[in-house]
C-alpha positions as CSV (number, residue, x, y, z in Angstrom):
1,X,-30.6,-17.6,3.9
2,X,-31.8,-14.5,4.6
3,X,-33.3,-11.9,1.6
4,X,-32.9,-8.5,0.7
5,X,-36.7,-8.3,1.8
6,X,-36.2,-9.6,5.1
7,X,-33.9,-6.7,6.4
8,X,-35.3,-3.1,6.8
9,X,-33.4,-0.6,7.6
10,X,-34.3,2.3,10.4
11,X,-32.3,5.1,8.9
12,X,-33.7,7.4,11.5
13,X,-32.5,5.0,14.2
14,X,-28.9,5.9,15.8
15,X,-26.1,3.8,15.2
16,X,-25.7,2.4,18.2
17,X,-29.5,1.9,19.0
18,X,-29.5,-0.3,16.0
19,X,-26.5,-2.3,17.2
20,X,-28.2,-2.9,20.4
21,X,-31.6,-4.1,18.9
22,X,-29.4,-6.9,17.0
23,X,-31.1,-5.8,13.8
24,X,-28.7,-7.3,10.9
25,X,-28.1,-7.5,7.2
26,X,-27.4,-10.2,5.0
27,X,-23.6,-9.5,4.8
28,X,-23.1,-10.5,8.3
29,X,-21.0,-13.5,9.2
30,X,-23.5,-16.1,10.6
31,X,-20.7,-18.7,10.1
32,X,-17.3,-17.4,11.8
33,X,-15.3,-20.6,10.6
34,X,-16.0,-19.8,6.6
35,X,-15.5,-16.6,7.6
36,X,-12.2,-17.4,9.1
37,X,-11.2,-19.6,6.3
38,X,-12.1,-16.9,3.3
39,X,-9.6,-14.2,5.0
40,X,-7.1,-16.7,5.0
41,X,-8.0,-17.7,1.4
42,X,-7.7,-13.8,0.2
43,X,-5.0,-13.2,2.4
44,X,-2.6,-15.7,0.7
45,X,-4.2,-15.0,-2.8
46,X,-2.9,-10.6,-2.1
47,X,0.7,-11.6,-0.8
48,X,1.5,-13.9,-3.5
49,X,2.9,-11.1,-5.4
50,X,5.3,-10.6,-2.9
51,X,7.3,-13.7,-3.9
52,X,7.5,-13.1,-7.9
53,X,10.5,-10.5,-7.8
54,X,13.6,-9.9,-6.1
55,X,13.7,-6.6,-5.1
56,X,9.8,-5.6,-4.7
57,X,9.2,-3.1,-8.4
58,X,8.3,-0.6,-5.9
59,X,9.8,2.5,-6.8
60,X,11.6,3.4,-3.3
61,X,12.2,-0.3,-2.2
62,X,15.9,-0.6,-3.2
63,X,16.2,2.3,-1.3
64,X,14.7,1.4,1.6
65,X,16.3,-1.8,1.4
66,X,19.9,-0.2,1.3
67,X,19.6,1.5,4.0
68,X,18.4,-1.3,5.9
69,X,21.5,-3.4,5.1
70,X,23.3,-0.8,6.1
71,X,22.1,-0.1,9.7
72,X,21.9,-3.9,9.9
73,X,25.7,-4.3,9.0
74,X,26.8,-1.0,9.9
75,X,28.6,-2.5,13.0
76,X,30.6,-5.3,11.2
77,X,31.2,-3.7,8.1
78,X,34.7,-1.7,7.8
79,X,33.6,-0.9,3.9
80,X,30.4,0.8,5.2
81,X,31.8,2.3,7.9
82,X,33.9,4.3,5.6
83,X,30.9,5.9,3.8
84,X,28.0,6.2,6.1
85,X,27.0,6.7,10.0
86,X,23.4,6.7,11.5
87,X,22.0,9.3,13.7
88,X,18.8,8.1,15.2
89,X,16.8,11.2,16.1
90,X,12.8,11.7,16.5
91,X,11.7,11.2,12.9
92,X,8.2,10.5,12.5
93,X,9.3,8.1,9.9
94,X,10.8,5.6,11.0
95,X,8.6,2.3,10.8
96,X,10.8,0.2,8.4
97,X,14.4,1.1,10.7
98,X,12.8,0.4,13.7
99,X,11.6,-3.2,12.7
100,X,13.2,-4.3,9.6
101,X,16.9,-4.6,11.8
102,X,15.5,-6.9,14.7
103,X,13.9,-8.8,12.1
104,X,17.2,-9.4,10.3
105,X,19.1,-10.6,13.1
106,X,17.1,-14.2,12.0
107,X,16.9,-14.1,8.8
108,X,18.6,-12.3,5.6
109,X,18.0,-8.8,5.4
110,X,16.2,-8.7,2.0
111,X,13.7,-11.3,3.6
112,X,12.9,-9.3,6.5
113,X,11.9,-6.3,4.3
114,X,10.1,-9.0,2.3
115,X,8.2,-10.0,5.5
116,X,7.8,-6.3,6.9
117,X,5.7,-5.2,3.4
118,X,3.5,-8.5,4.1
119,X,3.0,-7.0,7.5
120,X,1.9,-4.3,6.3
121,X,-0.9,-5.6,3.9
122,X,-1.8,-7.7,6.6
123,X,-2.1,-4.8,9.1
124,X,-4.1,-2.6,6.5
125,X,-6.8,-5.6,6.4
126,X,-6.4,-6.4,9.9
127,X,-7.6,-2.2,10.5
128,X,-10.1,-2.9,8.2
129,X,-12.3,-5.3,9.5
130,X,-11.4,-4.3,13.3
131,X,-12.7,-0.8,12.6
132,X,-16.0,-2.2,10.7
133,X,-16.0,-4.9,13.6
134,X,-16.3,-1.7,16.3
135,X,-18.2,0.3,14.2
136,X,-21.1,-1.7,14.2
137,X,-20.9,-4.5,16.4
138,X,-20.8,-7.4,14.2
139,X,-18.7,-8.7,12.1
140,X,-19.7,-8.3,8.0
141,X,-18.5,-9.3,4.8
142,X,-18.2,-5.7,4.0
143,X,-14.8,-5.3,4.6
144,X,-13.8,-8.0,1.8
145,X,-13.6,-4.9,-0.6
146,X,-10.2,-4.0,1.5
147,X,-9.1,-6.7,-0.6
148,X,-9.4,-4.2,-4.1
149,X,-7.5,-1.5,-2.3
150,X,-3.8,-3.2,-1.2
151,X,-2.0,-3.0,-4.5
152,X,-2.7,1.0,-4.8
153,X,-0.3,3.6,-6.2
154,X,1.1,4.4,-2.9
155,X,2.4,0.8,-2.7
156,X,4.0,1.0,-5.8
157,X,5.9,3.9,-4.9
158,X,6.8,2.2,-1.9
159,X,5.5,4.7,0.4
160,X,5.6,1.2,3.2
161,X,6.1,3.5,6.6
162,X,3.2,5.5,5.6
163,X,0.6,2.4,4.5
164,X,2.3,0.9,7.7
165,X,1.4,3.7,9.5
166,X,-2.2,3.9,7.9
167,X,-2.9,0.0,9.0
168,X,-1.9,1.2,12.7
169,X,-4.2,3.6,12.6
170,X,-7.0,2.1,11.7
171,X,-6.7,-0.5,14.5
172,X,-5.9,2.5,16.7
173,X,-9.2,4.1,15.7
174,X,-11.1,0.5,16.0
175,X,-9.6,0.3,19.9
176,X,-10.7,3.7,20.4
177,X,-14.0,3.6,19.5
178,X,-14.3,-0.2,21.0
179,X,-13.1,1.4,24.5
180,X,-14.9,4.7,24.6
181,X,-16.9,3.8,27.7
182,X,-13.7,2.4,29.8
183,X,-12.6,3.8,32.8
184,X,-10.3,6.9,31.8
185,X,-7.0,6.0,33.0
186,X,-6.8,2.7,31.1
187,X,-8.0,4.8,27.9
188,X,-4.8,7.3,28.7
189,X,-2.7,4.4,28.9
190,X,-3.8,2.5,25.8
191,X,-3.9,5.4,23.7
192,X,-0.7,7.2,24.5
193,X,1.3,4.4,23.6
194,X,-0.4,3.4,20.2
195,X,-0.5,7.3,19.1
196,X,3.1,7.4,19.7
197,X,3.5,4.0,17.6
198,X,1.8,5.6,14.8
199,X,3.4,8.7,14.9
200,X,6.9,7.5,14.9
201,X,5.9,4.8,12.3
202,X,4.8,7.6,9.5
203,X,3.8,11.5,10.1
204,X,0.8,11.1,7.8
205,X,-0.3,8.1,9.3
206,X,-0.8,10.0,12.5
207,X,-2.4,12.8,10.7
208,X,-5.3,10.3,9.1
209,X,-5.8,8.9,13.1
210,X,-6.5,12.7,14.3
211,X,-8.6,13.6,12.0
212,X,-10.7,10.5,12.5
213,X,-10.8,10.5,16.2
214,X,-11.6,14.4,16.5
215,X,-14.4,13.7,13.8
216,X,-16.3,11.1,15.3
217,X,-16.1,12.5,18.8
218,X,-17.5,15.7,17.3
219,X,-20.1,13.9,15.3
220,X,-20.6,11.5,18.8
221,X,-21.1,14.5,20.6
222,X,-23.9,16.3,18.5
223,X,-25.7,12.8,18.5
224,X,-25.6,12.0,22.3
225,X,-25.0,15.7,23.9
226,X,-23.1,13.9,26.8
227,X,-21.4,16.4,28.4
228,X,-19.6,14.2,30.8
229,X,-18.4,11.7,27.5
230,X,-16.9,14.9,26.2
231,X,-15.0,15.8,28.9
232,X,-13.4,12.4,29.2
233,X,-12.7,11.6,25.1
234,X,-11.1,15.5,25.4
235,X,-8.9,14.3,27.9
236,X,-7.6,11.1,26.3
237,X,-7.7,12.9,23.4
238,X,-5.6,16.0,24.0
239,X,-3.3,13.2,26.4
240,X,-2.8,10.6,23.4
241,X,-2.6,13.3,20.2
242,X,-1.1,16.4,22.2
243,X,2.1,14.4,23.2
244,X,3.7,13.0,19.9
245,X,2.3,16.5,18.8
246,X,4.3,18.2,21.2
247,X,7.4,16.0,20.7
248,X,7.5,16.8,17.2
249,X,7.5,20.6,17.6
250,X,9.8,20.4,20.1
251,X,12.3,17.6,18.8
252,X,11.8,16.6,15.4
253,X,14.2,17.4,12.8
254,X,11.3,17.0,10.1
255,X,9.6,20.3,11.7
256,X,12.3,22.0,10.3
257,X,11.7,20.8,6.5
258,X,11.0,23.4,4.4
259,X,6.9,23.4,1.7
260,X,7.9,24.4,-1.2
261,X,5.2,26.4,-3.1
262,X,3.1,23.8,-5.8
263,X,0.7,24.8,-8.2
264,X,-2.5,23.8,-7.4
265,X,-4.1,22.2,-10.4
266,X,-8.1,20.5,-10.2
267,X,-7.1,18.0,-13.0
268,X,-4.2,16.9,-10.3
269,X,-6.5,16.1,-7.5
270,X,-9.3,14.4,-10.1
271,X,-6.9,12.4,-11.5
272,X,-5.4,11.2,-8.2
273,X,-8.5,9.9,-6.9
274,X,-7.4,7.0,-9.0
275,X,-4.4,6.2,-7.2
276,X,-6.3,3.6,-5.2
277,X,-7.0,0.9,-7.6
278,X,-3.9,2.6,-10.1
279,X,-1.3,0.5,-10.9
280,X,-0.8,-1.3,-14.1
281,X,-3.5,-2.0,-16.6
282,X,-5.2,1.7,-17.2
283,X,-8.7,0.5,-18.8
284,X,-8.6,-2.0,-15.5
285,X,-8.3,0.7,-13.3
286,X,-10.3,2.9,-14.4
287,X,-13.4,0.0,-15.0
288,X,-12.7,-0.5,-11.6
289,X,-12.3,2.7,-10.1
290,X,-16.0,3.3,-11.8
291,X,-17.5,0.3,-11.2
292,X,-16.8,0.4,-7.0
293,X,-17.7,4.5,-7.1
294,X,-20.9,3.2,-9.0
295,X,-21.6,0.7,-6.4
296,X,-21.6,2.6,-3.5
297,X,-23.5,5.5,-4.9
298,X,-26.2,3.4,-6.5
299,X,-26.4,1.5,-3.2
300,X,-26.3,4.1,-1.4
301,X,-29.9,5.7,-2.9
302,X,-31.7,2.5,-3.3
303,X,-30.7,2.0,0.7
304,X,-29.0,-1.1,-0.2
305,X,-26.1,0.7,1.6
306,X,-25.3,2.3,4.7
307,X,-22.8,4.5,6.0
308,X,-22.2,4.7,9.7
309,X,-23.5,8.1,10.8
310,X,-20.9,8.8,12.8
311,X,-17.9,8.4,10.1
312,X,-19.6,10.9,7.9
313,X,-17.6,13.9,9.6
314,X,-14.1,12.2,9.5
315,X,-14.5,11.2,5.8
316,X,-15.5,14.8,4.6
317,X,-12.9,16.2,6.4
318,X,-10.2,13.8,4.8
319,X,-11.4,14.8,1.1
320,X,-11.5,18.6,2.4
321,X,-7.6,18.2,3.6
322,X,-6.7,16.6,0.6
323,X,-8.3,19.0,-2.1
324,X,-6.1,22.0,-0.5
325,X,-3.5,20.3,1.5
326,X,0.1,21.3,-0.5
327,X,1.2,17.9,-2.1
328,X,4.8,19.4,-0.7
329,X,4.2,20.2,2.7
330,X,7.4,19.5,5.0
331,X,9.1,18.7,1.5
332,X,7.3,15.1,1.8
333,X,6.5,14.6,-2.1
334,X,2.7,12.8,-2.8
335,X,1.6,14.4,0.6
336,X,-1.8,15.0,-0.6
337,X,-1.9,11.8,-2.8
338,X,-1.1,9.5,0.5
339,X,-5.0,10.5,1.6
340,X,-6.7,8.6,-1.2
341,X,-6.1,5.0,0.0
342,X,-6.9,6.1,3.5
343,X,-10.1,7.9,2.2
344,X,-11.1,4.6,0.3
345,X,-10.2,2.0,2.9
346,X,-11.9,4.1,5.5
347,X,-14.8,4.0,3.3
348,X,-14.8,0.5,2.7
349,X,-14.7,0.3,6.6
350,X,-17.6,2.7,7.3
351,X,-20.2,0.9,4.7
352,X,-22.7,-1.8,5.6
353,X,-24.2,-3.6,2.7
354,X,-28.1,-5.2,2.5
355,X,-27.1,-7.5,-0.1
356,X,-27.1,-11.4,-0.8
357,X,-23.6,-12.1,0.6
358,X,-22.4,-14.7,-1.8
359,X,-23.4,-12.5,-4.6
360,X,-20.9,-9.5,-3.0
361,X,-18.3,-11.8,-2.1
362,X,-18.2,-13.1,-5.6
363,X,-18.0,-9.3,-7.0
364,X,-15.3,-8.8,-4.9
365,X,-13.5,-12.1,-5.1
366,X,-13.9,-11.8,-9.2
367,X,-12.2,-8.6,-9.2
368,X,-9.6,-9.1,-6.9
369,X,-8.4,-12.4,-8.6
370,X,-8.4,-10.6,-12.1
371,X,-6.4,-7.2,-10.5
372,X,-3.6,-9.6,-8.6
373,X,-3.2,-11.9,-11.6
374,X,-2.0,-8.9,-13.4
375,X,0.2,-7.6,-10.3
376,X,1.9,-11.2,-10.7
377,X,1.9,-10.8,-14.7
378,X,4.1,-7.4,-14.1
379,X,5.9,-8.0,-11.3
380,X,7.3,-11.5,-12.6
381,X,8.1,-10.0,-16.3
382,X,10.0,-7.2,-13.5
383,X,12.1,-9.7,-12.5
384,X,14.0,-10.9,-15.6
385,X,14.7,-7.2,-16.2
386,X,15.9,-6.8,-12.4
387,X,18.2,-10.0,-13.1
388,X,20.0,-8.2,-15.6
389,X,20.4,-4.8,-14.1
390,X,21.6,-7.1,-11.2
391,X,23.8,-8.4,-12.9
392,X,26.0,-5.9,-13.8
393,X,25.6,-4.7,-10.4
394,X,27.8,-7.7,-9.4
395,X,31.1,-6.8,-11.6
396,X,31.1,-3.6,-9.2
397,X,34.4,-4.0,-6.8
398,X,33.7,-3.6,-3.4
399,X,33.9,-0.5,-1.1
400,X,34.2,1.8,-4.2
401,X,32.2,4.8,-5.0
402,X,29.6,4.7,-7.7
403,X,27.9,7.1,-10.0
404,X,24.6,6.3,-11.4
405,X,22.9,7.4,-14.0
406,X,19.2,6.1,-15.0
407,X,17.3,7.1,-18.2
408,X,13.5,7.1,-17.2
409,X,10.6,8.5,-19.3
410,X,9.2,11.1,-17.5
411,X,5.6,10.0,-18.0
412,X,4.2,7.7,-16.6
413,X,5.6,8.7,-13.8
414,X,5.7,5.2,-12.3
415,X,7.6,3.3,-15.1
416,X,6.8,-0.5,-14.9
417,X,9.1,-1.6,-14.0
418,X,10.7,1.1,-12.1
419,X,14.6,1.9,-12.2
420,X,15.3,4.8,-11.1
421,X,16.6,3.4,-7.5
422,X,17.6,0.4,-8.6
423,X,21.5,1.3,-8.7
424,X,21.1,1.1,-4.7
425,X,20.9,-2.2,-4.7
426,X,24.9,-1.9,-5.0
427,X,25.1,-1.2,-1.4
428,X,23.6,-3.9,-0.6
429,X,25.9,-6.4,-2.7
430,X,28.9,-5.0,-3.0
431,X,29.2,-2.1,-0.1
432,X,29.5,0.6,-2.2
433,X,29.1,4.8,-1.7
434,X,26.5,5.8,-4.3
435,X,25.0,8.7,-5.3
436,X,21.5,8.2,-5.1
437,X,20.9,6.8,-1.4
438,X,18.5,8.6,0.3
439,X,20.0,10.3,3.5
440,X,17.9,13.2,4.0
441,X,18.4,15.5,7.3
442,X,14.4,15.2,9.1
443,X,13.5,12.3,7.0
444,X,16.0,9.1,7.1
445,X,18.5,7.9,10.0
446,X,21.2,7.3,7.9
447,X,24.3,9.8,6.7
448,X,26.6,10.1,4.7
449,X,30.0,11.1,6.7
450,X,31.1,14.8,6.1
451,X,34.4,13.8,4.3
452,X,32.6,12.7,1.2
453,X,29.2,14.7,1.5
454,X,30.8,16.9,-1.1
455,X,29.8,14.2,-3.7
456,X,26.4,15.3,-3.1
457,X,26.7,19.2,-2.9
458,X,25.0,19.1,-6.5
459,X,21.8,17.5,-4.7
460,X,21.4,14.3,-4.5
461,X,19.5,13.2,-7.5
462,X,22.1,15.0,-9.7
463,X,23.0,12.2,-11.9
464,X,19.5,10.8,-12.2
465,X,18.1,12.3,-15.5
466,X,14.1,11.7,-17.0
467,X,13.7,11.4,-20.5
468,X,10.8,13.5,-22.4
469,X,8.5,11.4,-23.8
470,X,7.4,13.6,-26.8
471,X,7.4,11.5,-30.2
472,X,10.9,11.0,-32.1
473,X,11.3,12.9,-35.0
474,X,11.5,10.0,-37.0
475,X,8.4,8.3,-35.6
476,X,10.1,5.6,-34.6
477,X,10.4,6.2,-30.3
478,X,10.7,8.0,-27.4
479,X,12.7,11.7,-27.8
480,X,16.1,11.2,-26.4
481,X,17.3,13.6,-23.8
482,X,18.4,17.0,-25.8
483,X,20.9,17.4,-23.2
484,X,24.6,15.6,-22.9
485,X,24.2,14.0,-19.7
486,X,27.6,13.0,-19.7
487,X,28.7,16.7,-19.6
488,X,26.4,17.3,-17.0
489,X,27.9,14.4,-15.2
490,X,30.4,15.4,-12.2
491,X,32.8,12.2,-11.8
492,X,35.1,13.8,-9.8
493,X,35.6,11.4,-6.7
494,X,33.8,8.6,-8.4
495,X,35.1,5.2,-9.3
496,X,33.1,3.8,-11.6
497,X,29.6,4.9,-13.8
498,X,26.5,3.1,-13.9
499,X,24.3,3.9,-16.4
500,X,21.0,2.2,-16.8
501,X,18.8,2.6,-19.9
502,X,21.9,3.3,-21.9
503,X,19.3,3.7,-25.2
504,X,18.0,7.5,-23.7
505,X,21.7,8.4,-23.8
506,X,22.5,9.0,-26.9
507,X,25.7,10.7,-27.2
508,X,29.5,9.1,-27.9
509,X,30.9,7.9,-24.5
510,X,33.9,9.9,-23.5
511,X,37.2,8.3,-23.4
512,X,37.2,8.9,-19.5
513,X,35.0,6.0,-19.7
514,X,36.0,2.8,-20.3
515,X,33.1,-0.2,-20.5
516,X,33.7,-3.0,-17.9
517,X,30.4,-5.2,-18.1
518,X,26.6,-4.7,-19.9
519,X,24.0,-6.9,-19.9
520,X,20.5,-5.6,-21.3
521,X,20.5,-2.1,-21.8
522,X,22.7,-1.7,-18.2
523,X,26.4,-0.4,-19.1
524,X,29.0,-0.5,-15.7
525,X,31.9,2.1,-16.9
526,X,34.9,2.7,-14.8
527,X,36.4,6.3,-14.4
528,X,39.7,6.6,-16.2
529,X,41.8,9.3,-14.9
């Protein structure tokens, strides 16, 4: 076993000089077969969550989910027929609807988003260690610390088209920078097709593989000053990016979408630099959010780490773009938050360590077990509350139209676990129109049809309501909502009421109303006229 002492590093020395001299560090893999085997081991250790709770608590997964039952059923249903159609149009969005459907023609649908959202943590570590792989030649331990970074905030939204998106460009990236010195029509071909995969899997995903590629040719460039490279990366370059590019200003619908105007806030964009390691367990997060920062900078200084020279450019311009990028821009909400796990894995990516490898692996391996075991902790106590809401979900008839209504404090604004889309899963088991599907022109396939759009005129969250989260008066709980939601509610066309969190509504029921099933704190009401 090799010791820190043995391994000196020539910072002066260009990347690729040092790769060619075969100079290592101690994280390298000398034994490809425990290597193997410990991916495996981690692998099966982050997707366990997966199988713990029916839906995923990810905050747009019953959405996602009901829409792809719907474009999976669409065809046989006469129920679903009545309420929705599906215009496929360029949407660089479109990563789940594209492969969740084939992948349900063999199994259940729910089990095919279930495997689509391992695919995706498996592609994010897959980019990973292929880009570390290309960046400097060997393979490493490095890239373990991926591990720390799959359950971030983003996947607990359930942003899955965009991480999706971000674990196809990372391999994109690795191929690129693997291939720079093929001939230039194979790198036209390669790279025209996997552009266009990214771009029609997730916008932002696309957006993370530009910037990358344009910084490390830049930074490539001012190292080498080979004219001739230039001209060929500037080719394959403008040939891969400029087409989706083009496509998109030409074709896409999402061009269209409207930035609202945000207040830009420092606070915001210092706090979100959490959202990597944020999910459940604050103290936890933050420990570790400190501890890896920490790491890297102390390792950085006592040249125990190293950070390819090349990737400097691509990483400074991603934390540029996200500290003024609008977090609305083309009304995509979070659209500067979705840059902090792509800053972090790239990071993790870009880093070479000079340390004992067992001792890193065991950092790593330590925290990872302790963040996943309380990923399972939350996720399975999710899953008796899911039952119930589920539940009543059931007593719905089918192929009516449904009203929801979800009580939610408004901070944090990820409740655990969340509820707010929830309700959709009644399209899924009973085939209903609801009111809180997403169908939004430029961003989703699916539409409602024009003779009952006017359900929705009031915008389509209109019956969702958020509960302040100021102290009762009394001491004794969370304020309930000043407002009467049930004036505010518009049941005209609607069969039936559910409300979920019936405790944040606390005004008498009107007589319109009449209770047909509860369980928990879930109340299905059917419209009396």
């Amino acid at each position: 076993m090799l010791n820190s002492s043995t391994v000196q590093w020539e910072q002066s020395t260009p990347d690729h000089a040092l790769l060619q001299s075969g100079v290592g560090n101690v994280c390298s893999v000398r034994r490809p077969a425990v290597f193997i085997v410990l991916i495996a081991a981690f692998l099966t250790v982050a997707l366990i969550p997966l199988f713990t709770c029916s839906p995923l608590p990810l905050a747009d997964y019953p959405n996602h989910l009901a829409r792809m039952y719907i474009i999976t059923s669409l065809r046989h249903s006469p129920l679903l027929q009545r309420y929705y159609e599906i215009h496929w149009q360029l949407i660089p969005n479109l990563a789940l609807d594209l492969i969740v459907p084939p992948l349900a023609r063999f199994m259940p649908v729910e089990r095919a988003m279930l495997v689509f959202t391992g695919l995706t943590l498996v592609l994010l570590v897959a980019g990973c260690f292929a880009m570390h792989r290309a960046l400097f030649g060997r393979l490493s331990y490095a890239p373990f610390a991926t591990f720390l970074l799959l359950y971030n905030r983003q996947l607990l939204w359930g942003f899955l088209n965009y991480l999706f998106a971000l674990g196809l460009a990372l391999l994109t990236f690795a191929l690129w920078v693997a291939l720079r010195r093929r001939p230039l029509g194979v790198r036209c071909g390669v790279f025209v097709i996997l552009a266009l995969m990214v771009f029609v899997s997730h916008l932002a995903g696309f957006g993370v593989l530009g910037v990358l590629i344009a910084g490390y040719e830049v930074h490539s460039f001012l190292q080498e000053k080979d004219y001739r490279a230039l001209r060929n990366d500037l080719v394959v370059a403008t040939i891969a990016l400029g087409l989706p590019a083009a496509l998109f200003l030409l074709f896409s619908p999402t061009r269209t979408r409207s930035t609202p105007s945000a207040l830009w806030e420092l606070r915001s964009r210092i706090i979100g630099l959490m959202d990597a390691f944020n999910n459940y367990t604050l103290a936890l997060d933050a420990a570790t959010f400190l501890l890896v920062v920490a790491a890297i900078g102390v390792g950085l200084l006592l040249r125990k780490a190293r950070l390819h020279s090349r990737m400097w450019l691509p990483l400074v311009s991603l934390a540029l773009i996200y500290c003024v990028i609008n977090p609305q821009l083309l009304g995509s909400t979070g659209a500067d938050r979705r840059l902090i796990p792509a800053l972090f894995l790239i990071l993790a990516c870009s880093l070479e360590w000079n340390v004992r490898e067992r001792y890193f692996l065991a950092a790593i391996g330590l925290v990872f077990l302790v963040r996943t075991a309380v990923v399972i902790k939350n996720w399975s106590a999710a899953n008796a509350i899911y039952s119930a809401n589920v539940q009543v979900i059931d007593q719905i008839p089918r192929g009516v139209k449904v009203a929801a209504a979800v009580g939610e404090l408004n901070f944090p604004q990820l409740n655990n676990p969340p509820v707010l889309h929830l309700p959709n899963m009644a399209v899924i088991r009973r085939q209903v129109l609801i009111n809180s599907l997403f169908a939004y022109y430029g961003v989703q396939p699916l539409r409602i049809k024009p003779e009952y759009t006017g359900l929705f005129d009031t915008g389509i969250y209109s019956q969702m309501y958020e509960v302040d989260v100021r102290a009762h008066p009394n001491g004794r709980g969370p304020l309930i909502t000043t407002l009467n939601p049930f004036e505010r509610i518009d049941l005209t066309g609607f069969d039936y009421l559910l409300l979920v969190n019936k405790r944040y509504f606390g005004y008498p029921v009107p007589s319109s109303l009449r209770p047909v099933y509860s369980a928990e704190d879930t109340v299905l009401y059917q419209v009396v006229r």
